[in-house]
C-alpha positions, 0 to 999 in steps of 0.5 A: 229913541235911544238914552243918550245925548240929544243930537239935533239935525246940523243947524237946528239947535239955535232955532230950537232953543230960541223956538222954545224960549219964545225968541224966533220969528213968526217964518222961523217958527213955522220951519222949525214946527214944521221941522220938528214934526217930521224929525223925531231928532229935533223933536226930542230936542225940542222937548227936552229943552221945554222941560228945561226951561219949564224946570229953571221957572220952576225953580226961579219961582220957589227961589224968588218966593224962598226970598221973599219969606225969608226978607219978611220982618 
């Protein structure tokens, strides 16, 4: 896969967003898996909003436990 911006197939973004926020149904979730493990397009995609998703915790959870030292009296 080339460097560049994502493109997933047209009308996969939503389910793949909401797929990797654990926000779609149990049918959706089936399409879009079995989708996405036949389109190295929307599997990138899939894959790159994981790694955001998993950072933004990340960086929540530095940020909640940065908050919580710096209340400590």
């Amino acid at each position: 896969m080339k460097n560049g911006p994502l493109t997933p197939c047209v009308g996969m973004e939503r389910p793949l967003s909401a797929l990797a926020d654990g926000r779609l149904g149990r049918l959706m979730t089936w399409f879009t898996l079995f989708h996405t493990r036949r389109c190295p397009k929307c599997r990138a995609t899939y894959r790159a909003m994981l790694a955001v998703r998993d950072g933004l915790k990340k960086v929540g959870r530095a940020d909640l436990a940065s908050n919580m030292l710096s209340d400590e009296r």
